[in-house]
C-alpha positions in Angstrom: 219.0 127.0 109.9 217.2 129.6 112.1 216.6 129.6 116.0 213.1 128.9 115.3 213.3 126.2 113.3 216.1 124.2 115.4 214.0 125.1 118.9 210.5 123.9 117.3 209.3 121.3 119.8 208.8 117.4 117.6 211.0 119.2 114.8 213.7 117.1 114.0 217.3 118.3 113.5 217.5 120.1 110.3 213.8 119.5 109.1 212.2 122.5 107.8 208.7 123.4 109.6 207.1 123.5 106.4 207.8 119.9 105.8 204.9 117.4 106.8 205.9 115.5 109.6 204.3 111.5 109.7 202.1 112.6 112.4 201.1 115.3 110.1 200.6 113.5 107.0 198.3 110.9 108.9 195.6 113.4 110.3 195.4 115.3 107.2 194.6 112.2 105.8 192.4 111.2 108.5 191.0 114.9 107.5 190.7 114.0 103.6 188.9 110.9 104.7 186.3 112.5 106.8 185.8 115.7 104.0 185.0 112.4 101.5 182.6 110.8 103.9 180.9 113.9 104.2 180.5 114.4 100.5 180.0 110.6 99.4 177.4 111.0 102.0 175.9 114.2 100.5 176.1 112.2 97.1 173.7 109.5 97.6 171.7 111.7 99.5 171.4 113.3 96.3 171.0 110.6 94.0 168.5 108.7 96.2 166.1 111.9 96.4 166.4 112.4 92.9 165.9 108.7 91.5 162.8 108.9 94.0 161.7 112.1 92.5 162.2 110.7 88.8 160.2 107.8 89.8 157.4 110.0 90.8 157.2 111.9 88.1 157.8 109.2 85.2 155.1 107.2 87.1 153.0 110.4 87.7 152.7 112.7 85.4 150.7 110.3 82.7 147.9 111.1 85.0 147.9 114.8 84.2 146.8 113.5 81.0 143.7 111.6 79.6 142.5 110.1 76.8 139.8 111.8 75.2 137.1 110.6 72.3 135.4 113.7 70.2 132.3 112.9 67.9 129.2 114.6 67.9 125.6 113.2 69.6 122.2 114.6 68.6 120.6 115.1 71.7 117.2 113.0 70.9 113.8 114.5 72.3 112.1 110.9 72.2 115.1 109.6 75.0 115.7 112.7 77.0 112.6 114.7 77.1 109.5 112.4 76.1 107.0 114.8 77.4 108.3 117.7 75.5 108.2 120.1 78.4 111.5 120.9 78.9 111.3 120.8 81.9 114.5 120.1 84.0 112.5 118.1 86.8 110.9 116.2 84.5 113.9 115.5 82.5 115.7 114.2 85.2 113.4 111.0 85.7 115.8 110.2 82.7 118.9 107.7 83.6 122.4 107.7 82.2 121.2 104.9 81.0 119.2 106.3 77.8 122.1 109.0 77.8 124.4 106.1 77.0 122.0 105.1 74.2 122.5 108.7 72.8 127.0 108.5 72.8 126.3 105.1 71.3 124.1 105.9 68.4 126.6 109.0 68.1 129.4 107.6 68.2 128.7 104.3 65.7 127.3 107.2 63.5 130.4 109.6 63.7 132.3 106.2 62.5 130.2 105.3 59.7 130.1 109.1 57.9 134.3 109.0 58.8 134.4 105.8 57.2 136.5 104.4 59.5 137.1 100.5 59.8 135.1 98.6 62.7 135.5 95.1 61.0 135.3 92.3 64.3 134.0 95.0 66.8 130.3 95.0 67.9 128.3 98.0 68.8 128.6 96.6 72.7 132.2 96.6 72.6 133.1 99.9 70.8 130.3 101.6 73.2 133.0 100.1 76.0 135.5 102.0 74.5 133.9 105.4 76.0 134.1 105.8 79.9 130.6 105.2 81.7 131.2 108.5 83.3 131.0 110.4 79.7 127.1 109.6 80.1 126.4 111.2 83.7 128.1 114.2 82.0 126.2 114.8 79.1 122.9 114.2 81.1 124.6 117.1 83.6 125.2 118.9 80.7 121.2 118.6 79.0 119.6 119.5 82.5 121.9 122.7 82.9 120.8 123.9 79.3 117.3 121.8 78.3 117.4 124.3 74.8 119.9 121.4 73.6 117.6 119.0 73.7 117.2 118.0 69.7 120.6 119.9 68.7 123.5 117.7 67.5 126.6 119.1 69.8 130.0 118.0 70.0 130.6 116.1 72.9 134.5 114.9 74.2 134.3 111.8 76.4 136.8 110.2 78.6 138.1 106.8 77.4 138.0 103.8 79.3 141.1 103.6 81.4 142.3 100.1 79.1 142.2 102.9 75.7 143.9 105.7 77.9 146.9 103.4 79.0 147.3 101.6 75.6 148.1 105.4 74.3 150.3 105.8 77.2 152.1 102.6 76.6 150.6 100.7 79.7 148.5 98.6 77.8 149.8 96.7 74.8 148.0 93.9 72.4 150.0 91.6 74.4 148.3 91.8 77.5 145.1 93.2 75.8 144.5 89.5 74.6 144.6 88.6 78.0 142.7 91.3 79.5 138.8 90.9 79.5 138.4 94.6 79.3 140.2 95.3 76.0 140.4 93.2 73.2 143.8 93.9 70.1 140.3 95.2 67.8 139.7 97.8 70.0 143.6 99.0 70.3 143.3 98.7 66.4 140.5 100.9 66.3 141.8 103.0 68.7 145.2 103.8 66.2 142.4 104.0 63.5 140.7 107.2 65.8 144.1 108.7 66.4 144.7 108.9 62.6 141.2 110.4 62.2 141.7 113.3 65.0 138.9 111.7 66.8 141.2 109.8 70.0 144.0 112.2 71.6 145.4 113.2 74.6 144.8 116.2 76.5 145.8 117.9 80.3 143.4 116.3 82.6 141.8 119.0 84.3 139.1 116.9 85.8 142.6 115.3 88.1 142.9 118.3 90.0 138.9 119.5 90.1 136.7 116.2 89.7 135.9 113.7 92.7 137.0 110.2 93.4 135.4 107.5 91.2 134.3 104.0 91.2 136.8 100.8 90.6 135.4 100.4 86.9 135.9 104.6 86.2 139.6 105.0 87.1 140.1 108.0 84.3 137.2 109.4 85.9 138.9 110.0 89.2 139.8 113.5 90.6 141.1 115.3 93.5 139.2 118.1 93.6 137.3 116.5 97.6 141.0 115.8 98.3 142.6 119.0 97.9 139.9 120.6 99.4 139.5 118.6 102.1 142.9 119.4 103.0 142.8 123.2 102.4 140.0 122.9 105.1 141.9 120.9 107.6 145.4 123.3 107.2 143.2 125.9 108.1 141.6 124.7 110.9 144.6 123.3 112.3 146.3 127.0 112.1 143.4 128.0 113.8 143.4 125.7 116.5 146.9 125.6 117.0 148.8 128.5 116.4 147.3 130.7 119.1 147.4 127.9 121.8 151.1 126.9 120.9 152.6 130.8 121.1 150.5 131.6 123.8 151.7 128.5 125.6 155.2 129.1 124.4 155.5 132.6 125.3 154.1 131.6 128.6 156.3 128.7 129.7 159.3 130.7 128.3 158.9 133.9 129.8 156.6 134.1 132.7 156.5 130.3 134.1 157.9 129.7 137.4 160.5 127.5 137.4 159.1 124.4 139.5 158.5 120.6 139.2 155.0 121.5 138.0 156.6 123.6 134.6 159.1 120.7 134.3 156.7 118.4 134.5 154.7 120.3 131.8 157.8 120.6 129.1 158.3 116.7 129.7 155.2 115.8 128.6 155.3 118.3 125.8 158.5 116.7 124.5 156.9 113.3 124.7 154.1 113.8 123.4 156.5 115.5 120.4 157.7 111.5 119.8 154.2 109.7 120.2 153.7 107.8 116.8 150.8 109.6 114.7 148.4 106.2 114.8 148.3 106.6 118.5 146.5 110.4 118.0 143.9 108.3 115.8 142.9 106.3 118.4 142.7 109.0 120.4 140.4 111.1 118.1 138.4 107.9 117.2 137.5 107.7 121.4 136.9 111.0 122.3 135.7 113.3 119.2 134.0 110.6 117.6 133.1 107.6 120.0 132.1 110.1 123.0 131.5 113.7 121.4 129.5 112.6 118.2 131.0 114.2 116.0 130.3 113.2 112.1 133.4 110.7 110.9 135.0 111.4 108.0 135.0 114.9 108.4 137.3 117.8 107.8 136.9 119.1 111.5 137.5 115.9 113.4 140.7 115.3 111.1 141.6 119.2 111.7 141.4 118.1 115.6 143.5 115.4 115.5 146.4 116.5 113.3 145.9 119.4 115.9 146.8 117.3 118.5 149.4 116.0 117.1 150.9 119.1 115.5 150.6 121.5 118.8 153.5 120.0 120.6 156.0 120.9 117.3 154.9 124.1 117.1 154.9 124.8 120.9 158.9 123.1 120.7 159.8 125.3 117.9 158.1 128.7 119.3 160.1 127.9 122.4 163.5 127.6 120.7 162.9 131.1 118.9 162.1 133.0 121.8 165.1 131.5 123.7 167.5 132.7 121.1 166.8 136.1 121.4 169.6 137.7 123.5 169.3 138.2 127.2 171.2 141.3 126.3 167.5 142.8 124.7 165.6 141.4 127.5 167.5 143.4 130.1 167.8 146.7 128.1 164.5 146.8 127.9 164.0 146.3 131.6 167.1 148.7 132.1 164.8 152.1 130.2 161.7 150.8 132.4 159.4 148.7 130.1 157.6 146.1 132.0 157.4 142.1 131.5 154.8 141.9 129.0 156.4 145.4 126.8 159.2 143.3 126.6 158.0 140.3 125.3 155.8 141.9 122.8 157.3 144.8 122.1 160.9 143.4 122.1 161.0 139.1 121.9 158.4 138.7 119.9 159.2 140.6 117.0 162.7 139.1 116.8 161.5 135.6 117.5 158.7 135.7 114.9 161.0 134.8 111.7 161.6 131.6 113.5 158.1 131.0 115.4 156.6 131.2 111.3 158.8 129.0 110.2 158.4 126.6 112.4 154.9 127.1 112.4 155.0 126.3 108.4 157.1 123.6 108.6 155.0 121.7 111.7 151.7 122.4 109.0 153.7 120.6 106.0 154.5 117.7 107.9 150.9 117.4 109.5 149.8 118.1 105.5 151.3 114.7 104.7 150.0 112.3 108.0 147.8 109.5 107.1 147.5 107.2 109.7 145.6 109.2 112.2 143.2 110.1 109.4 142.6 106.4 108.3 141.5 105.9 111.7 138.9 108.4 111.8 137.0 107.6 108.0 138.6 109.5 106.0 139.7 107.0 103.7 135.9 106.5 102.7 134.8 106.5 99.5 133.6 110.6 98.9 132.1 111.8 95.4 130.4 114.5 96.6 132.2 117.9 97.3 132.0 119.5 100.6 129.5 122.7 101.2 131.4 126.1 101.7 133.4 126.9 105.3 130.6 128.9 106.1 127.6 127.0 105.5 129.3 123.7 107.5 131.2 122.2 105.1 133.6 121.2 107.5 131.1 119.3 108.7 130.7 117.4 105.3 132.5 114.2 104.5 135.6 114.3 103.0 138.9 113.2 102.5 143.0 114.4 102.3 145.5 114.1 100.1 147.5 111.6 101.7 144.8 109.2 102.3 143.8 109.8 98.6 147.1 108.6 97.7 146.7 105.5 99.9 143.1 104.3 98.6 144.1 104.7 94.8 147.6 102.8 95.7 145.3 100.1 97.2 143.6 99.1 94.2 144.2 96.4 91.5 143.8 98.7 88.4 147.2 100.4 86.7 145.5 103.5 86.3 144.6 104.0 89.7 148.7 103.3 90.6 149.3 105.9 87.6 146.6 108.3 89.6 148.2 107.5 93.1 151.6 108.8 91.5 149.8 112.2 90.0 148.6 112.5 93.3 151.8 112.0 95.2 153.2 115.0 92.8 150.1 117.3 93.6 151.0 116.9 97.3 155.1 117.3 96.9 153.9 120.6 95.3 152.0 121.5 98.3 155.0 120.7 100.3 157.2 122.4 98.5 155.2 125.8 98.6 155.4 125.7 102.2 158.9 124.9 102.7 160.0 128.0 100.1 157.0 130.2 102.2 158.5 129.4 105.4 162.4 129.9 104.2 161.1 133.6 102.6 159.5 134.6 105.3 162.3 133.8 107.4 164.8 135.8 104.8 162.4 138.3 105.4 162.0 139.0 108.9 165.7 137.7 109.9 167.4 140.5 111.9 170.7 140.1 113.1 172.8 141.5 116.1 
């Protein structure tokens, strides 16, 4: 036995150094124990994000698909254009109403030269099988191009949302006999127009590009206000706060006195970090809408209070970027004679910017997904009509957001408007999710390291 090993201090007489003592043995288990915490932990952080995510998407992703009814209508002059003018003014004195008339005649006719079976069905209920909004869309379609007026032209309409789940396996005969918007003839008949090629499913475009629609058209239901309406607010609220929060950053970081006004200033900045969301809502309610006037609903007043609420992140995160750049640059700088503001832009800046963008990114996703401020303001009103252009005031324009579209559809008593509230949850995890990668690559890419 060496010298070393005899003279080790808590080595007993003749033990070996590279034999485990008890003490030894006990906090590397203590160590396992803690490296299986942290993974078990990891592990249902996992599982619980992906069971979310697979209940998302299973629930979802029917919506990005519709049920669709093909069969040709002859466009009747005596219904659409009595006066034989073609004129388009004229024309539109016509309602959906005798539009209707037309995909009903069409559609009993495109049955009867198919020879397909309508035995117990009456003309009332298999018209109910085509969605009410198929007949706003054909009129839309006459006035845009009045030469179709007395052509037959094939025309695909949206089936009711009863017809569209029963093909998704939302609906079965089961319930259909105790649904009073479907009856087990129609789901027959609906198998009998699959076999014929005249019922399928098809990607619903009209999810991501058409508006919201009534409780009785839930397969006619878009997101084409939503996602707009929040392209305009992201924007706006880069505008409004991006320039106020690194100005203000750079400001209170670099050339604010130290004093009990500054600290009283990065106090309140922290606080007002931690206010809930709903309490910015009541704020923008009072002052933009209440006392300035400002039109509710709008993309600008909801750009002005996720603003509000958004600055102090950004101003917290710019600050943390510029303090990590070295002293050692600061004074270098200073050192070869540049002033104050040379270094700061010429020197902090640039090596804070990777982490002032993605902070700036990541406070934008999280605003992108509020809700309750905007709820507050009328943005969970009912909007079909799409907002003008950014530059002829379509900020100004009604609208709503993503998030609040999700809540309204999720508030409603029909399935498909739950299946539609899913779809719309996976639209804005996409968003999200190209603002999280943005903000990581564009830290990867302006990262430097000392």
């Amino acid at each position: 036995m060496s010298d070393v090993t005899a003279g080790a201090p808590g080595a007993a007489r003749g033990q070996s150094l590279l034999a485990g003592s008890a003490r030894t043995r006990a906090r590397r288990a203590r160590e396992w124990r803690m490296k299986a915490y942290g993974i078990a932990a990891i592990a249902i952080s996992l599982a619980t994000l992906f069971f979310m995510l697979a209940t998302i998407v299973i629930d979802g992703a029917p919506a990005f698909r519709q049920a669709t009814i093909s069969f040709p209508v002859t466009v009747e002059a005596a219904i659409v254009d009595k006066a034989g003018t073609r004129d388009p003014a004229a024309m539109g004195k016509v309602t959906t109403i005798g539009y209707k008339r037309l995909l009903s005649q069409g559609f009993i006719a495109a049955l009867e030269a198919r020879g397909i079976d309508r035995e117990g069905i009456t003309d009332k209920d298999l018209t109910a099988m085509i969605s009410d909004d198929a007949a706003a869309r054909l009129r839309d379609r006459v006035l845009a191009d009045p030469a179709l007026v007395g052509q037959t032209i094939e025309v695909t309409a949206y089936a009711t949302g009863r017809i569209d789940g029963y093909l998704k396996g939302r609906v079965t005969r089961e319930s259909a006999a105790r649904d009073s918007n479907v009856t087990p003839a129609q789901l027959d008949l609906a198998d009998r127009l699959m076999a014929a090629g005249m019922l399928s499913l098809r990607f619903n475009w009209g999810f991501l590009t058409g508006p919201d629609a009534s409780d009785l058209r839930p397969e006619a239901a878009g997101l084409g206000v939503a996602i707009i309406g929040s392209l305009y607010m992201m924007v706006l609220v880069a505008i409004f706060t991006v320039p106020v929060g690194v100005a203000a950053s750079i400001y209170l970081e670099e050339f604010a006195p130290k004093n009990r006004l500054t600290d009283l200033i990065e106090v309140n900045i922290s606080n007002l970090a931690a206010v809930p969301s709903i309490v910015f809502g009541i704020l923008g309610l009072a002052i933009f809408i209440n006392f300035m006037g400002l039109p509710q609903s709008s993309s600008l007043v909801g750009a002005l209070v996720i603003s509000l609420m958004t600055l102090p992140t950004i101003i917290i995160a710019t600050r943390a970027a510029i303090r990590a750049v070295p002293p050692s640059i600061r004074d270098a700088a200073m050192g070869i004679g540049a002033s104050k503001m040379q270094v700061v832009f010429h020197h902090v800046l640039p090596l804070a910017m990777p982490g002032i963008m993605t902070g700036t990114i990541l406070g934008l996703a999280s605003a992108l997904g509020e809700t309750a401020p905007l709820l507050l303001i009328g943005m969970v009103a009912f909007v079909t009509n799409f907002p003008a252009g950014p530059l002829e005031g379509g900020v100004m324009d009604p609208a709503t957001a993503l998030p609040v579209q999700v809540y309204s559809w999720a508030s409603r008593s029909d399935p498909a408007f739950i299946e539609r509230s899913s779809g719309a949850i996976i639209v804005l995890l996409v968003f999200l999710v190209i603002m999280n990668v943005a903000a990581i690559l564009l830290r990867r890419r302006f990262e430097r390291r000392w």
